[in-house]
SETORMI-465912 format. One record per residue: x, z, y of N, C-alpha, C, CB in turn. Coordinates in pm, whole numbers, padded with zeros to 5 digits. Each point is the difference from the previous one (the first is absolute). Glycine has a CB too. Layout:
BEGIN
{{X,Z,Y},{X,Z,Y},{X,Z,Y},{X,Z,Y}}
...
//
This chain:
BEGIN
{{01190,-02226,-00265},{00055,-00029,00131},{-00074,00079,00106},{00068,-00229,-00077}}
{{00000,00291,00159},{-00042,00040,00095},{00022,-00053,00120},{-00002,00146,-00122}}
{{-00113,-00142,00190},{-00048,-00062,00140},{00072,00071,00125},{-00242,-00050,-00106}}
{{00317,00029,00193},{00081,00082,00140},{-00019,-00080,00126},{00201,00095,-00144}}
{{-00300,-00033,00207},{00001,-00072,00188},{00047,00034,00063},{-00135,-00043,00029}}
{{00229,00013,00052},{00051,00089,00091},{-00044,-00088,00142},{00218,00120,-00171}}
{{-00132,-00020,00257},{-00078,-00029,00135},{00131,-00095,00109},{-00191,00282,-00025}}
{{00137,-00331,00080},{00080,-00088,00039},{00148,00023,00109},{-00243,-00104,-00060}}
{{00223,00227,00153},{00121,00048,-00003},{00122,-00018,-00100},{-00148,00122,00105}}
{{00100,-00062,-00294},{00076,00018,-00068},{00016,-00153,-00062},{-00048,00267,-00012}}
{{-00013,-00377,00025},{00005,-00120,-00052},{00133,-00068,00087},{-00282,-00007,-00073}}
{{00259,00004,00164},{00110,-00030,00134},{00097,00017,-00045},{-00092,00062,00173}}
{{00119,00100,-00198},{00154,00020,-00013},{00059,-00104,-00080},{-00020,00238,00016}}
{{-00033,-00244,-00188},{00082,-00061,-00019},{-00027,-00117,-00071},{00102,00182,00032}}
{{-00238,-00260,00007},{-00061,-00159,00011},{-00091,00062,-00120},{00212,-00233,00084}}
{{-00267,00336,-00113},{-00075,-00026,-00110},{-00177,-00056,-00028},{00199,00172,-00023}}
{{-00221,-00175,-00051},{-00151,-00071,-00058},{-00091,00121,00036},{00081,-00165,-00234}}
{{-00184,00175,00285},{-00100,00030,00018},{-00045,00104,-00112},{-00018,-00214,00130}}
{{-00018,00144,-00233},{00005,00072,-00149},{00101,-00023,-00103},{-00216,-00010,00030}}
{{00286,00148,-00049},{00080,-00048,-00115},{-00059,00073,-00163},{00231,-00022,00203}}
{{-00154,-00035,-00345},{-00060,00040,-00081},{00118,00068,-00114},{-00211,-00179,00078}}
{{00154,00255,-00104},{00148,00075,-00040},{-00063,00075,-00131},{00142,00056,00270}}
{{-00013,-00056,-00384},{-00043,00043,-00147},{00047,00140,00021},{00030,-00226,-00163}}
{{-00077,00341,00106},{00047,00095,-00017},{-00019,00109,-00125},{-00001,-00079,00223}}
{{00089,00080,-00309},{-00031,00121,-00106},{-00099,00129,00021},{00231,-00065,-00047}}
{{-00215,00128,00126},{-00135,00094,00024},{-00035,-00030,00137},{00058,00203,-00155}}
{{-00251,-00176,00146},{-00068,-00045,00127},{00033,00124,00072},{-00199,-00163,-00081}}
{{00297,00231,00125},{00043,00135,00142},{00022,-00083,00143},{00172,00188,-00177}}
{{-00211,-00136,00238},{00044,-00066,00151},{00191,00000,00028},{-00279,00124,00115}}
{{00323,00034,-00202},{00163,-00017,-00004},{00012,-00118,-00069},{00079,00237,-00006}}
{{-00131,-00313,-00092},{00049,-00061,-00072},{-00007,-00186,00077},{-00066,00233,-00214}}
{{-00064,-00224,00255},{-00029,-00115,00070},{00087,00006,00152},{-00255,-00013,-00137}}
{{00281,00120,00206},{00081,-00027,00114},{00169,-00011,-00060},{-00199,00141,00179}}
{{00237,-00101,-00306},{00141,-00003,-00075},{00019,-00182,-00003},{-00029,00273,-00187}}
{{-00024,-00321,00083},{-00063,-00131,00002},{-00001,-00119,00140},{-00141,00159,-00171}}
{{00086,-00082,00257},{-00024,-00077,00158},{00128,-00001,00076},{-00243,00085,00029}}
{{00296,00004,-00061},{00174,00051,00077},{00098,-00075,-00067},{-00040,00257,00043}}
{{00033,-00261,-00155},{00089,-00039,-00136},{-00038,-00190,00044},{-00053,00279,-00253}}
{{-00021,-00315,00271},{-00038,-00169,00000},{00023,-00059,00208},{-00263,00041,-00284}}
{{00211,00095,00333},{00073,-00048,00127},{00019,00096,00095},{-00085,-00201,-00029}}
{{00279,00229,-00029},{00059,00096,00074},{-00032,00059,00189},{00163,-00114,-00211}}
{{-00199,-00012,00229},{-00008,00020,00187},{-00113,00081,-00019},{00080,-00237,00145}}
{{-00190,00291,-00226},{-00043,00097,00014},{00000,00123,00027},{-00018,-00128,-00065}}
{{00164,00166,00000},{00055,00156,-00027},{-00019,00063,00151},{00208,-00054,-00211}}
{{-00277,00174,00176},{-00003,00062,00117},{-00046,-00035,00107},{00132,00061,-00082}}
{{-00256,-00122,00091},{-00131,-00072,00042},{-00122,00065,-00040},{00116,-00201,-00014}}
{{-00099,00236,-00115},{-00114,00062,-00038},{00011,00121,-00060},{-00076,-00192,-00011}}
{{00170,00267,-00035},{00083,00118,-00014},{00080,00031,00052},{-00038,-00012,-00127}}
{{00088,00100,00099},{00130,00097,00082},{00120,-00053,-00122},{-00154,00286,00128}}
{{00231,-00288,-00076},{00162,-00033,-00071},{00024,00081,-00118},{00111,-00042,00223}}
{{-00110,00183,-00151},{00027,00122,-00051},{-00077,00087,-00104},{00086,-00025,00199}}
{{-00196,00009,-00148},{-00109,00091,-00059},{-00105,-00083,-00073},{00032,00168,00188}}
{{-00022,-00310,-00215},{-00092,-00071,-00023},{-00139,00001,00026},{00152,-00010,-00112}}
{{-00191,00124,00241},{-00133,-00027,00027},{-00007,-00080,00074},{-00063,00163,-00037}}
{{-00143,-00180,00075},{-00062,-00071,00095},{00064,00020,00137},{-00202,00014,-00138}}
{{00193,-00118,00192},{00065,00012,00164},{-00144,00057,00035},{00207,-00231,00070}}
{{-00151,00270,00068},{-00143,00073,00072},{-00149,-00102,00017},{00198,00149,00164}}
{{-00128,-00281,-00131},{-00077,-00101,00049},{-00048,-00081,-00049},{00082,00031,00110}}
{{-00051,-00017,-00234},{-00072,-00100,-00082},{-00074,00058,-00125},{00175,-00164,00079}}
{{-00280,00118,-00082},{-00111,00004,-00137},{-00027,-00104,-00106},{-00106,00115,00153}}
{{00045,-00087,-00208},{-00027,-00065,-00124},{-00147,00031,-00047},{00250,00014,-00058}}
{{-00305,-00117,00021},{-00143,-00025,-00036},{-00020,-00100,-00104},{-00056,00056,00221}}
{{-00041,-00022,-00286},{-00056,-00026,-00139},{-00172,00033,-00020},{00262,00066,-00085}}
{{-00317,-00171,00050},{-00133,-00010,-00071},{-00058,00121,00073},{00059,-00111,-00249}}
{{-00046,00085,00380},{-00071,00052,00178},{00011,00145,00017},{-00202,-00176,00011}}
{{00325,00215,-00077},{00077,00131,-00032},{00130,-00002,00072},{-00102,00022,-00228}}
{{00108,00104,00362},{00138,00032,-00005},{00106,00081,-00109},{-00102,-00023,00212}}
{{00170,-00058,-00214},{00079,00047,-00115},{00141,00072,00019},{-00119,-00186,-00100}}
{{00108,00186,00236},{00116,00049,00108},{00095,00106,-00080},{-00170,-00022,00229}}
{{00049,00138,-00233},{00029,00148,-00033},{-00007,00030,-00151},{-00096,00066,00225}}
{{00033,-00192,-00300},{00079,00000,-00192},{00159,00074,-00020},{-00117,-00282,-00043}}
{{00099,00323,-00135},{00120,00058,00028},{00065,-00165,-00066},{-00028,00344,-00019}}
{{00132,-00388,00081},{00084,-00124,-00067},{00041,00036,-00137},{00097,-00074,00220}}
{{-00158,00071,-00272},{00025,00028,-00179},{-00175,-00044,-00046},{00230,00271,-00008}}
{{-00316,-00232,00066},{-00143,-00034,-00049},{-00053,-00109,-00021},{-00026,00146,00086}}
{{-00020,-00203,-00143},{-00041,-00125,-00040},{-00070,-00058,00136},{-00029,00067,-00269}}
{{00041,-00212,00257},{-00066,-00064,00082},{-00149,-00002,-00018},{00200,-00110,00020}}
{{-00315,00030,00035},{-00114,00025,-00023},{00004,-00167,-00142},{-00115,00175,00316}}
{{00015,-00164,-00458},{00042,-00132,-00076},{-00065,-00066,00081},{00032,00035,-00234}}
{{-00101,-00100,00327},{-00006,-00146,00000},{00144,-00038,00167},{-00365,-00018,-00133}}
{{00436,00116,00131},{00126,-00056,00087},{00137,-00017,-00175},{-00074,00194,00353}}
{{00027,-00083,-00424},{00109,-00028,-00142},{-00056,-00160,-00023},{00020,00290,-00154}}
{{-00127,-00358,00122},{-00019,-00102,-00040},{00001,-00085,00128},{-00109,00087,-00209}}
{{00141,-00107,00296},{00011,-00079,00105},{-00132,-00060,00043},{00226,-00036,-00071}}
{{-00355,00093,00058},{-00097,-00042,00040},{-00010,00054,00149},{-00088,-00025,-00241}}
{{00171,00107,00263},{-00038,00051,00178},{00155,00046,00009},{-00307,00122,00031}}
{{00338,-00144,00087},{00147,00016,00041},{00028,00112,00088},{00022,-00230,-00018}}
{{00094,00282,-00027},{00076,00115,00119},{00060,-00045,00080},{00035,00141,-00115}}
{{-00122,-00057,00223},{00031,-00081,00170},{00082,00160,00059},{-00294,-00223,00074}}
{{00389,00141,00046},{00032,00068,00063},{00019,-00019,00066},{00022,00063,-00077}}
{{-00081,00021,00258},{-00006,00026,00052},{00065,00082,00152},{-00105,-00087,-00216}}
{{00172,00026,00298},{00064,00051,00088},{-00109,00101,00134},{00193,-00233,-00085}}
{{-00198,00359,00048},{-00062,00062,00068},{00022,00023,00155},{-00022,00064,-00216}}
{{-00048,-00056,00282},{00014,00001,00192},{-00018,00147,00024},{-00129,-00246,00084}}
{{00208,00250,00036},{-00047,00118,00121},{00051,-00016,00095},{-00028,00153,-00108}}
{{-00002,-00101,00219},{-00013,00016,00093},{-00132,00009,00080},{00198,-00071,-00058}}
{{-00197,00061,00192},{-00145,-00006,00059},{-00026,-00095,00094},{-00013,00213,-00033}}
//
């Protein structure tokens, strides 16, 4: 099981839990955000692009005190987020001044 925090902007949308825990055949971040989309649609395109299935500009992802932003989505997660001992968080990034 894998561990997923998200940030509360994205909890809002659509009432979700704080941490969710989600099974996935391979530990890839494509595979764990496939998984996260697939269990709760109001995600889609929140945290990817529609089209292109990448990262939106604004949001990151972190793991075992690693940005994991710029991984290629096919690479394994870090194992203690595969074994759910530390969770993939994500992150709504800021700017302005």
């Amino acid at each position: 099981m894998i561990r997923v925090v998200l940030p509360a902007p994205l909890r809002a949308v659509g009432g979700l839990p704080s941490e969710i825990t989600l099974e996935v055949r391979e530990p890839t971040q494509a595979a764990l955000l496939d998984a996260l989309e697939a269990r709760y649609p109001v995600l889609r395109g929140t945290l990817r692009e529609h089209a292109t299935r990448r990262r939106r500009a604004y949001v990151r992802f972190f793991a075992c005190g690693r940005d994991l932003s710029h991984e290629p989505s096919d690479a394994l997660l870090p194992a203690a987020v595969a074994c759910g001992a530390e969770p993939f968080v994500v992150i709504g990034a800021m700017s302005g001044g």
